[in-house]
C-alpha positions as CSV (number, residue, x, y, z in Angstrom):
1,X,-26.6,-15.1,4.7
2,X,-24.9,-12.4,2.5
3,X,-27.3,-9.1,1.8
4,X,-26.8,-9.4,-1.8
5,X,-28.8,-7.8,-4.8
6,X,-30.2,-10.5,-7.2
7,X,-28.1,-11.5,-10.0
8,X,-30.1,-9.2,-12.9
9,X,-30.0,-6.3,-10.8
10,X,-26.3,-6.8,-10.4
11,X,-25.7,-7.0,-14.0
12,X,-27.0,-3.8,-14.8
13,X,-24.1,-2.5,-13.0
14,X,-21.1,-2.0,-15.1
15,X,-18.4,-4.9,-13.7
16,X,-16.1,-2.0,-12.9
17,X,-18.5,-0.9,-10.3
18,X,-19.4,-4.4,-8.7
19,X,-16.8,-4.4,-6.1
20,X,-13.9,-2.1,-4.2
21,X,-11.3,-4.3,-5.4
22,X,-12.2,-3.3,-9.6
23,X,-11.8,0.5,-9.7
24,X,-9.3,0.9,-7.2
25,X,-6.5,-2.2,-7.6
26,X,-6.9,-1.2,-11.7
27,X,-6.5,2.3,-11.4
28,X,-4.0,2.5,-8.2
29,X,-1.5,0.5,-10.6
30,X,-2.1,2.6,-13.7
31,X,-1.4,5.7,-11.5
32,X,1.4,3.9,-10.1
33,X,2.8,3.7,-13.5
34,X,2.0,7.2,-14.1
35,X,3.6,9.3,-11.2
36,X,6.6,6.9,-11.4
37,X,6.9,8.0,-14.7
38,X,6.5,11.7,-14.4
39,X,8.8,11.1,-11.2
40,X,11.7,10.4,-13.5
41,X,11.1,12.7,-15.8
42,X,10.9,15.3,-13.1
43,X,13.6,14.1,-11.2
44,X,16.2,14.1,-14.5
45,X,14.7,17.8,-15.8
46,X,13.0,16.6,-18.8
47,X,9.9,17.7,-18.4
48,X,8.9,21.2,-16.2
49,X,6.2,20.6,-14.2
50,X,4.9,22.3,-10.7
51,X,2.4,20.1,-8.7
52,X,1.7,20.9,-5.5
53,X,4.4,21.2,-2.9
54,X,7.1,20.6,-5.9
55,X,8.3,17.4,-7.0
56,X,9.5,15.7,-4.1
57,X,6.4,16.3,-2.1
58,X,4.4,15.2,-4.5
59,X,6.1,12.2,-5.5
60,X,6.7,11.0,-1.7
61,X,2.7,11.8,-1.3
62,X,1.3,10.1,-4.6
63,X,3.0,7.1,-4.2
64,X,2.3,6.8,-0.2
65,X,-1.5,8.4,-0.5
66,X,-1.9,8.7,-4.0
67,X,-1.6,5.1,-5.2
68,X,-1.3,3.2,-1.2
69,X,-5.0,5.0,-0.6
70,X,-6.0,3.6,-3.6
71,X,-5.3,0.1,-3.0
72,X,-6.0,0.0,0.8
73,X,-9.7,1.6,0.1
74,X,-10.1,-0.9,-3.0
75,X,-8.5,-3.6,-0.3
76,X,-11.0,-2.8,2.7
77,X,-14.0,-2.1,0.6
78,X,-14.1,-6.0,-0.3
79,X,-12.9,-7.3,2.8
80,X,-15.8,-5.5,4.6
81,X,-18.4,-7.7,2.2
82,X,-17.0,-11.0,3.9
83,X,-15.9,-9.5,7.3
84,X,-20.1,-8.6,7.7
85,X,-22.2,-10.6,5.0
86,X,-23.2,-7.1,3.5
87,X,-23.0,-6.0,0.2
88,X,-19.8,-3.9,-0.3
89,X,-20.3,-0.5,-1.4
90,X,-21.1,-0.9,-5.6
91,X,-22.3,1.5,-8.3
92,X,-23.1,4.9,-7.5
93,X,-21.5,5.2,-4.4
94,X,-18.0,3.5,-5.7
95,X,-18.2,5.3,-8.3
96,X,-18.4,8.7,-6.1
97,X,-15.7,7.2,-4.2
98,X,-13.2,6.7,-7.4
99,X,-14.3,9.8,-8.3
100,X,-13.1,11.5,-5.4
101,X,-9.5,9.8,-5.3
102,X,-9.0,10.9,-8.8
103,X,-10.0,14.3,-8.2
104,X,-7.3,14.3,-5.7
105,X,-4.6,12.7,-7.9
106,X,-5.7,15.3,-10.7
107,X,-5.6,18.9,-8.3
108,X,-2.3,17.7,-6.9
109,X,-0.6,17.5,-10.5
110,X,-2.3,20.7,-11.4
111,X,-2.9,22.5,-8.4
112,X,-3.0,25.6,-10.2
113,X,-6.8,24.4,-11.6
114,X,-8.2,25.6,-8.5
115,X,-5.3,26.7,-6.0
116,X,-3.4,24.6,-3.5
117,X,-6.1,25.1,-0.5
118,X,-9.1,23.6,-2.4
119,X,-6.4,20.8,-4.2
120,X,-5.6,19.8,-0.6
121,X,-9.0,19.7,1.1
122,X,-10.3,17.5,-1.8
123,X,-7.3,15.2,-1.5
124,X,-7.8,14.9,2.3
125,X,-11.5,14.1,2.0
126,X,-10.7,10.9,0.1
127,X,-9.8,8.6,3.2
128,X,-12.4,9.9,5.6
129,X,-15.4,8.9,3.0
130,X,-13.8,5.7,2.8
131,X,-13.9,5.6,6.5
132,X,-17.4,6.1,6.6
133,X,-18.9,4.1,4.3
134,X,-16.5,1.0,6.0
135,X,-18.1,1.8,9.4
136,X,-21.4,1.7,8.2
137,X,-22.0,-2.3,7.9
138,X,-20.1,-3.0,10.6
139,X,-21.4,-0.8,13.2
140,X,-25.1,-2.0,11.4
141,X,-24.3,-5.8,12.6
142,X,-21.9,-4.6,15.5
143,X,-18.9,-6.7,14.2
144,X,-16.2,-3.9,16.5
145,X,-13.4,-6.1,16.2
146,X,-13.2,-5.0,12.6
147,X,-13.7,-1.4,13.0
148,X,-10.3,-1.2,14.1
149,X,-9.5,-0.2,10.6
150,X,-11.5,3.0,10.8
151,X,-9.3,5.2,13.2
152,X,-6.6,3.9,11.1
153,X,-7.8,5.8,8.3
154,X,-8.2,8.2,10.4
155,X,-4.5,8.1,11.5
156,X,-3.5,7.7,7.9
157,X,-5.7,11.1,7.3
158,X,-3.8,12.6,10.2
159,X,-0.6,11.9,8.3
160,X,-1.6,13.1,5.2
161,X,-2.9,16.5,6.7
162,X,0.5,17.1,8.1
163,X,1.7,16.8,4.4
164,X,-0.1,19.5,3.1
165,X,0.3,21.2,6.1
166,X,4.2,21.0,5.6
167,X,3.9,23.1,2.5
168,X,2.1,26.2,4.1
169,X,3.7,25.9,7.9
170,X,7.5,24.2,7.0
171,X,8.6,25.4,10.0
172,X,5.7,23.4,12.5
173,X,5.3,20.3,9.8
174,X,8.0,18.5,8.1
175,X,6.9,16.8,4.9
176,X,9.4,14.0,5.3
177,X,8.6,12.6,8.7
178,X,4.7,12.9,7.9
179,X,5.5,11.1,4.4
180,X,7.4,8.6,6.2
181,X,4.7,8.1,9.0
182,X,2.3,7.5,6.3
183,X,4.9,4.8,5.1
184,X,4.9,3.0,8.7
185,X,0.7,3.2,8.7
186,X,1.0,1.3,5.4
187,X,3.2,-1.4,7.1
188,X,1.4,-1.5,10.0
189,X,-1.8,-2.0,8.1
190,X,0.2,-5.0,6.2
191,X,1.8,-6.6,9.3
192,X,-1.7,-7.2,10.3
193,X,-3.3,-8.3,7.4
194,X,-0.4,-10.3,6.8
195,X,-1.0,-12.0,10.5
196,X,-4.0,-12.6,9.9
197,X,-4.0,-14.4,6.3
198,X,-0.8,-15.2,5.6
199,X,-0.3,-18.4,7.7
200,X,-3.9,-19.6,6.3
201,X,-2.9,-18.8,3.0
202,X,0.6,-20.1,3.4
203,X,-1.3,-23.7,4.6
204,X,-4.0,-23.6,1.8
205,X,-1.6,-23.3,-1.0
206,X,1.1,-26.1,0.6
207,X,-1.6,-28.5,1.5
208,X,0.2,-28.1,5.2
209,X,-0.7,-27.3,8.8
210,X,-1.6,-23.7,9.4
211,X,1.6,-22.3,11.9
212,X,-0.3,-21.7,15.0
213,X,-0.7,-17.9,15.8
214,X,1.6,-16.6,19.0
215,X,-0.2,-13.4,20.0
216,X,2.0,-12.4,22.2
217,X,4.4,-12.0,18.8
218,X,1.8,-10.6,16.7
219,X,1.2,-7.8,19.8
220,X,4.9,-7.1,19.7
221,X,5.5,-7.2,16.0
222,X,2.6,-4.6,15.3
223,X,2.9,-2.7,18.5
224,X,6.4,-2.1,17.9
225,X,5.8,-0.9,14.5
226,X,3.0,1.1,15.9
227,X,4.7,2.9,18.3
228,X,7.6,3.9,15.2
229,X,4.7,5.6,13.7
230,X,3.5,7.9,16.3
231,X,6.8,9.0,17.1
232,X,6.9,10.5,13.5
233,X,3.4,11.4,13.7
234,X,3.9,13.5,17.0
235,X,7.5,14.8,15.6
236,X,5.3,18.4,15.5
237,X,4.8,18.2,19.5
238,X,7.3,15.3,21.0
239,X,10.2,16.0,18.5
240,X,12.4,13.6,16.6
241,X,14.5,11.0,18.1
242,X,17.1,9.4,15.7
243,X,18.3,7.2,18.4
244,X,14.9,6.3,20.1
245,X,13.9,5.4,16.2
246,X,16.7,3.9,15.1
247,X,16.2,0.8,18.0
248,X,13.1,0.6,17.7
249,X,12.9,-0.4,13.9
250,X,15.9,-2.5,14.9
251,X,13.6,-4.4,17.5
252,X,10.7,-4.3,15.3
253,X,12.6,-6.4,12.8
254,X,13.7,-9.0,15.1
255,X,10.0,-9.5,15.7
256,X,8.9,-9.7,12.1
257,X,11.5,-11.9,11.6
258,X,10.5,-13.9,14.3
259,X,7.1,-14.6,13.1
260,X,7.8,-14.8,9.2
261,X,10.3,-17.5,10.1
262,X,6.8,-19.1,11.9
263,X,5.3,-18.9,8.8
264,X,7.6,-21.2,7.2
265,X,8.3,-19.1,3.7
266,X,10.6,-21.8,2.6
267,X,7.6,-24.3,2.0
268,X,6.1,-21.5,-0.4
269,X,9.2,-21.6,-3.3
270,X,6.7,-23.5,-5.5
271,X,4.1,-21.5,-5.7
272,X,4.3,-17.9,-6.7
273,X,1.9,-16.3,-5.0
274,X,3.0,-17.5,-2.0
275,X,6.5,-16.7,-2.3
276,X,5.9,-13.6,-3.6
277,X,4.0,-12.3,-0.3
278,X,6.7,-14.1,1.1
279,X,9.2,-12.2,-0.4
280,X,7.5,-9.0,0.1
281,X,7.3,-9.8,4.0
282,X,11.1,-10.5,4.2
283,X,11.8,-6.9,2.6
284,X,9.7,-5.5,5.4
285,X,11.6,-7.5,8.2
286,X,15.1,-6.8,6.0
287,X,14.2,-3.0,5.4
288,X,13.3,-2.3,9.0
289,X,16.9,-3.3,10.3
290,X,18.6,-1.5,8.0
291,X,16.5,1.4,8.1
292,X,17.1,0.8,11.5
293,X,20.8,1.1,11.6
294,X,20.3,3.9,9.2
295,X,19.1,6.6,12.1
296,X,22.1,4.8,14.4
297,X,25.3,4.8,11.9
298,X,25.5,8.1,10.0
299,X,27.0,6.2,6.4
300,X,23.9,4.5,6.3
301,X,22.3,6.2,4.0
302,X,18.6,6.6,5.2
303,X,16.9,7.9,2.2
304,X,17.8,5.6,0.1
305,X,17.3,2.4,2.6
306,X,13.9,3.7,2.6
307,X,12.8,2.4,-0.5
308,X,13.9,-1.6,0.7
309,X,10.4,-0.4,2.9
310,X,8.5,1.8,0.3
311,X,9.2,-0.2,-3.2
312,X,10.0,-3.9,-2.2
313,X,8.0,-4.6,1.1
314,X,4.5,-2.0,0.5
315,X,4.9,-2.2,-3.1
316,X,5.7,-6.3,-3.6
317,X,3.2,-6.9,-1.2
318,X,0.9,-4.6,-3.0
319,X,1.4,-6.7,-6.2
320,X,1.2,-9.8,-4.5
321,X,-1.8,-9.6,-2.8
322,X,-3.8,-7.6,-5.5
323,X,-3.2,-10.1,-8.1
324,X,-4.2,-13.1,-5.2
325,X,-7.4,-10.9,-4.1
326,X,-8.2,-10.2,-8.0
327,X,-8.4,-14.0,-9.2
328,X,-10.2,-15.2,-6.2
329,X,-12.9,-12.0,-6.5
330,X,-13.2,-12.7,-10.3
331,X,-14.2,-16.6,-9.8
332,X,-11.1,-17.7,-11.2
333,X,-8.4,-20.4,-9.9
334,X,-5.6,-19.2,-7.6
335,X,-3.1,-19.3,-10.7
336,X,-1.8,-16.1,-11.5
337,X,-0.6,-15.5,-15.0
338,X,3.1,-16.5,-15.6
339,X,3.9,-13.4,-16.5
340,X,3.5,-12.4,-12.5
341,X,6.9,-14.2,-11.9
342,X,8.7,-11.8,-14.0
343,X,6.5,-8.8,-12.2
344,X,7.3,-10.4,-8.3
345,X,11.2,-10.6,-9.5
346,X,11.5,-7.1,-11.1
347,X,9.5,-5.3,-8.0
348,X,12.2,-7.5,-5.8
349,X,15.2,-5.8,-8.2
350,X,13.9,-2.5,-8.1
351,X,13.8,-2.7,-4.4
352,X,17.8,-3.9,-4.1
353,X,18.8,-1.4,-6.8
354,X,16.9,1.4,-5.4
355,X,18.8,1.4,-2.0
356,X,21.7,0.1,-2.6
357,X,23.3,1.2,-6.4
358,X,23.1,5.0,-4.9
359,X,24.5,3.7,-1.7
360,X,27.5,1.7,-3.4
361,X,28.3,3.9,-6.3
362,X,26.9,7.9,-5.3
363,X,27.8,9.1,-8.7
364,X,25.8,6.6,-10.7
365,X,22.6,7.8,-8.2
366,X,20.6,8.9,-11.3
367,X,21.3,5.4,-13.5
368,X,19.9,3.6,-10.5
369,X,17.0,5.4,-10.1
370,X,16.2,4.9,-13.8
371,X,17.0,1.4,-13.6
372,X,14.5,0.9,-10.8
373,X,11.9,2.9,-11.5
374,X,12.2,0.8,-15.1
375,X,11.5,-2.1,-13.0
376,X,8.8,-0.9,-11.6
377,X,7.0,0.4,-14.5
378,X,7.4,-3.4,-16.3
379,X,6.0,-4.7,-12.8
380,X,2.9,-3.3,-13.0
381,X,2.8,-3.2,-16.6
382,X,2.5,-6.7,-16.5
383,X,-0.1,-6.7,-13.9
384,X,-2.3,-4.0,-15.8
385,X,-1.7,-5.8,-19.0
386,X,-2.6,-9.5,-17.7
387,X,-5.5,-8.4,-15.0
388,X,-7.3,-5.4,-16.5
389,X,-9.9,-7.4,-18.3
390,X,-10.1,-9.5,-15.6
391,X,-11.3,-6.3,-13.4
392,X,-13.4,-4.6,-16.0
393,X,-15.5,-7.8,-16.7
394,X,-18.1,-9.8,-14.9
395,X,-16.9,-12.4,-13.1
396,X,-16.3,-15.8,-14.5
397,X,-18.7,-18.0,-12.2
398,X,-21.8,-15.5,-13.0
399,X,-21.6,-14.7,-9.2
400,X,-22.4,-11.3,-8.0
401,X,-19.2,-9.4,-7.1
């Protein structure tokens, strides 16, 4: 039986405040919509701005930690309430939470409002309160198969200290192998979410069999992904292997193709929220080949094959699954609004220009870039547009949550 306050104390909560998923999914996408913004403007000299670590630290950081922190936290503080049967964390203490992160996103930009030492150390507190207060119900009913997700955090904090790091020690840290090692947590973290719920989801929505689970695929597929990560979270003590890297996303492809193939996405071309995580999936099994062959064939170019990771696999899955997680949490039908196709298309565009119009044609680098970050903006217009009053009312069944 689910630990839950009684309906007229959970109405004198503001709806905002009822459940991780409000706060964080609403304002992660706003803020996504914001630093891509600035991003561009920074990035084409319109505007003259210094956040921390300059521009390219902070936009690699915002949109990894920045914007993935918010989404994860807003992600795992609902999933905790039906992993355990315990109220997810609500009023006061979300509210300290989403405090926090935006204190973080607000330093960063303006680091000068307290200096860079105090902007970093309130940015890196962020994840470990998230930590705890996810620990707390599960270690309470001793549910440890989920708590896996804490020293994940923890890893994710790891990475993000290495960041900041970067800007006072450049010659130790590297802020582009501990940005990108944030970018492989976030996969990681999807690749098992995504084993866990896709193929139920995938058979709900189809009115088909659920694909049984191999774990010996699922060990591989994650592990192999796991191990890319620590090899660019250790780069400060082990060093950097291009080749060593460069197979191992190669192999970590093969497997993610594997299972997605499993999974049947072909089945889902009806129904766009299936497809769309579908999609999504495919850019992560896509983008980690060519990343891949990236580190292996010099003319690959690797910063740009990044983003076929960064915008069309963490960022389509990002839209695909919030807008899912947001109807189902708001007591309304799995049917996004139509306007989500257009959203799932453009964050699929963005992706393909991103990487490949600088790749193809080097001198039209900053037209692409517009191009694609104009994609995204519309994206998750749309999705602020169409689900914002969804998140900042009560839900639509009178339920608690």
């Amino acid at each position: 039986m689910m630990q839950i306050t009684d309906l007229a104390t959970e109405q004198k909560i503001p709806p905002l405040l009822r459940l991780g998923f409000r706060p964080f999914f609403l304002s992660g996408a706003i803020f996504s919509v914001f630093a891509i913004t600035l991003w561009l403007l920074m990035y084409k000299g319109t505007i003259d701005l210094s956040p921390l670590g300059g521009g390219y630290w902070w936009h690699i950081h915002e949109m990894i930690f920045g914007f993935g922190g918010a989404i994860i936290a807003g992600f795992l503080l609902t999933a905790v309430q039906n992993w355990t049967g315990v109220r997810g964390a609500q009023g006061t203490t979300l509210l300290a939470l989403f405090l926090l992160w935006l204190a973080g996103r607000i330093f960063l930009v303006m680091p000068e409002l307290l200096g860079s030492t105090l902007s970093s150390i309130i940015d890196l507190l962020f994840l470990p309160t998230v930590a705890y207060v996810l620990a707390k119900p599960i270690l309470a009913i001793k549910q440890y198969r989920n708590l896996f997700f804490v020293p994940l955090l923890a890893l994710f904090t790891i990475a993000n200290a290495e960041m900041h790091l970067a800007i006072h020690f450049p010659t130790t840290f590297n802020s582009i192998y501990s940005g990108y090692a944030g970018v492989m947590l976030v996969t990681f973290l999807m690749s098992v979410m995504a084993g866990r719920v896709v193929p139920m989801f995938t058979s709900n929505g189809t009115k088909t069999d659920k694909a049984i689970p191999l774990p010996w695929l699922d060990k591989a597929a994650n592990g192999s992904l796991a191990i890319a990560m620590f090899s660019l979270l250790l780069q400060p003590i082990v060093g950097f292997s291009a080749l060593f890297f460069g197979i191992l996303l190669i192999i970590s492809s093969l497997f993610q193709t594997m299972r997605w193939l499993r999974w049947r996405p072909w089945i889902t071309l009806q129904v766009p929220l299936l497809w769309s995580i579908h999609g999504a999936m495919k850019f992560i099994c896509f983008g980690l080949f060519v990343l891949g062959a990236s580190y292996l064939i010099p003319e690959v170019p690797s910063n740009h094959v990044w983003h076929l990771l960064t915008v069309g696999g963490i960022g389509g899955l990002i839209l695909a699954m919030i807008s899912r997680v947001s109807l189902g949490h708001t007591g309304r039908p799995l049917t996004p609004p139509k306007s989500m196709t257009i959203a799932y298309v453009l964050i699929s565009l963005a992706a393909l220009v991103r990487a490949f119009g600088p790749w193809a044609v080097p001198e039209k680098t900053l037209l692409f870039i517009d191009i694609s970050g104009g994609f995204w903006l519309i994206a998750f217009a749309i999705f602020i547009i169409g689900y914002g009053p969804m998140l900042i009312n009560a839900r639509k069944d009178g339920r608690p949550g």
